[in-house]
N, C-alpha and C positions, 0 to 999 in steps of 0.2 A: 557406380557407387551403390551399395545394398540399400533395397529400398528401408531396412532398419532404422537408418540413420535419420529420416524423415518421417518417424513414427513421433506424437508428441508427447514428449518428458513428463506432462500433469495427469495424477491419476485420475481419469473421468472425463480426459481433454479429447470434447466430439471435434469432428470437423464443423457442423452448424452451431456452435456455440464462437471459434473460433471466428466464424462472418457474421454473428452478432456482434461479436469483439470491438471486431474491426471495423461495423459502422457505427458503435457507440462513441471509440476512441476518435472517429475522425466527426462526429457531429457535435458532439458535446467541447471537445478541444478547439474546434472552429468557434462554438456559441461562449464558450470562455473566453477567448480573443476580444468577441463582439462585447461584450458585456462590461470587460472590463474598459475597453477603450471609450464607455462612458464616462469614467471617473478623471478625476483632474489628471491623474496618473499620464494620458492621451498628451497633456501638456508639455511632459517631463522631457528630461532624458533616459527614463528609466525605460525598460520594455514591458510593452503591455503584457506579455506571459513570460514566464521563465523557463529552461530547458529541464527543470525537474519536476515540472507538469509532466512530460514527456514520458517518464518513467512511474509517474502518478496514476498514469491512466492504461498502464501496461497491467498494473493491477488491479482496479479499479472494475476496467472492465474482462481483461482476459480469466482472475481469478477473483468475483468480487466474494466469495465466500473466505478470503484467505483475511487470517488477523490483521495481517499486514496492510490490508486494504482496506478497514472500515474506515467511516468518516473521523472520529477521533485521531486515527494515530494519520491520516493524509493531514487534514488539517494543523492538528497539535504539533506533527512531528515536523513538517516542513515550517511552521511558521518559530519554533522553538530554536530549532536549530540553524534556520538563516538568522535569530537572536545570537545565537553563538557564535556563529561564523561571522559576526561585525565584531565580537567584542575580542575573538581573536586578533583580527587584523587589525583593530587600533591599540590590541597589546604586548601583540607578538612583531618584532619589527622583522624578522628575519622570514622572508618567502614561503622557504621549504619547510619550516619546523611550523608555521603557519599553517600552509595546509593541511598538513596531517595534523596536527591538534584541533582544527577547526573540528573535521571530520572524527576522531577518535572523542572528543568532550559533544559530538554531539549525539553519537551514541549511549552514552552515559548519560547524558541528558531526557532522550526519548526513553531510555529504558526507566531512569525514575520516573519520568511522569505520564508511562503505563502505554505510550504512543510512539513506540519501534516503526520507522516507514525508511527502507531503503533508498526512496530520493531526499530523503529530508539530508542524509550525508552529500549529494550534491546541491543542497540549498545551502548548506554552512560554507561548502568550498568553492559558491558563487561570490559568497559576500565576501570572503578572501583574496579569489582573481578576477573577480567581475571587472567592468570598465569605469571607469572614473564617477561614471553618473552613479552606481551603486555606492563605490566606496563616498560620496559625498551625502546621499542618501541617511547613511548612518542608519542607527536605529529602525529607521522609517522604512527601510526595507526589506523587513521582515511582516510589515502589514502593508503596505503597498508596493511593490506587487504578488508577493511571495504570499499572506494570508486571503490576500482578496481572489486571488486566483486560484488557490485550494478551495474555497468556502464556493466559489461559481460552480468548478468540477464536481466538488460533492453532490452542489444540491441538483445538481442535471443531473447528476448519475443517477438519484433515487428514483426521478421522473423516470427515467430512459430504461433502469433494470423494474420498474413497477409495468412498464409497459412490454418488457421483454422475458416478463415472467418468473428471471431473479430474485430471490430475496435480497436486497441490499438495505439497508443495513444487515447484513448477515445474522439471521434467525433459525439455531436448527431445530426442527421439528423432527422430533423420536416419531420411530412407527412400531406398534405392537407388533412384534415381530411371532411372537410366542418361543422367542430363544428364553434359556437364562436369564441369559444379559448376563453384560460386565456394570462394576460399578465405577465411579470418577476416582475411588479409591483405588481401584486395582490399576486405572491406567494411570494417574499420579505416581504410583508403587515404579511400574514397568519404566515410564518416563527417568523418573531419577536414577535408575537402572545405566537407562544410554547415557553416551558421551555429547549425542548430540540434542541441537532443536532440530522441532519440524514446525513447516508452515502449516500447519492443520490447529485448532483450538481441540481444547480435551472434548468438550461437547460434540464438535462432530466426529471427534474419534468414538467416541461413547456409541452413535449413532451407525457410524459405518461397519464399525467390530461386531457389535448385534445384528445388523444386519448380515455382516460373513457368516458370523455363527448360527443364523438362523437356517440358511442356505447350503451350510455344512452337515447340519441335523437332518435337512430334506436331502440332500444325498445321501446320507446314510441310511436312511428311512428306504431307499429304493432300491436298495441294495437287497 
């Protein structure tokens, strides 16, 4: 198999960033478990974490510069959307049309209120096929366990990427490049342009394109 295929799809994706990754996701997802299995929740029949942690923390830590992964939209988006995902299931009586509206309104939902997170669609379509002790739950679980377990991973994460030299919450910091520069105008302009989104914020688009351009000008220059 060409070793292309093993090359990683993120731009700027080291190998030693990638075994940060991977002992953040596995130290912080463990201390999430512990933490939460202090609350009455340990009682229940609920579970002390849910499987869209799991997807929480793929972000979190392998891309935590990505919009999709600051604390707002992990938090907001999965506790919003297992909101939606119960009030489907107590209104939509038919399975299938169930889950996907769960998932489609919770979309809708994180896009109004500014916190887009791609597990938050498997939180809504937990609280649709989850087990009996969620659907009895009701309401309630969307803050235990679904918020209380985002709100644990967040705040380890900040710990975990301050000490792994991350910015998390995600802060880009411009460098004088001595380019031009583009402005947030020109790349807003380009963006509506495409058909599509990108996982990048316009700010560190702003940041990375000055930086090309900067690097573009110094080859030329040596020419």
């Amino acid at each position: 198999m060409p070793v292309r295929l093993f090359r990683p799809i993120l731009a700027g994706g080291r190998p030693f960033d990638r075994i940060v990754a991977c002992i953040g996701a596995t130290v912080c997802l463990a201390l999430t478990v512990l933490i939460c299995a202090q609350f009455p929740l340990a009682a229940s029949d609920l579970p002390l974490i849910v499987a869209p942690m799991g997807a929480s923390a793929v972000l979190i830590f392998a891309v935590p510069a990505s919009p999709l992964a600051q604390p707002w939209p992990v938090v907001g988006g999965n506790t919003i959307s297992a909101l939606v995902g119960v009030a489907v299931f107590r209104h939509v009586p038919d399975p299938m049309l169930a889950a996907g509206l769960s998932v489609g309104l919770a979309i809708l939902a994180m896009s109004a209120c500014r916190c887009l997170h791609p597990p938050g669609g498997a939180a809504a379509l937990t609280a649709v096929i989850g087990s009996q002790g969620i659907h009895a739950a009701g309401y309630a679980f969307a803050f235990a366990p679904v918020a209380i377990n985002s709100i644990a991973l967040v705040s380890l994460a900040m710990l975990f990427h301050r000490v792994s030299g991350h910015s998390y919450p995600h802060v880009p910091v411009p460098v004088d490049t001595g380019a031009p520069g583009l402005h947030l105008d020109d790349i807003d302009k380009a963006l509506a342009e495409l058909p599509d989104s990108f996982d990048i914020s316009r700010e560190d688009l702003d940041v990375l394109l000055s930086r090309a351009e900067a690097h573009a000008i110094a080859r030329r220059r040596k020419r």
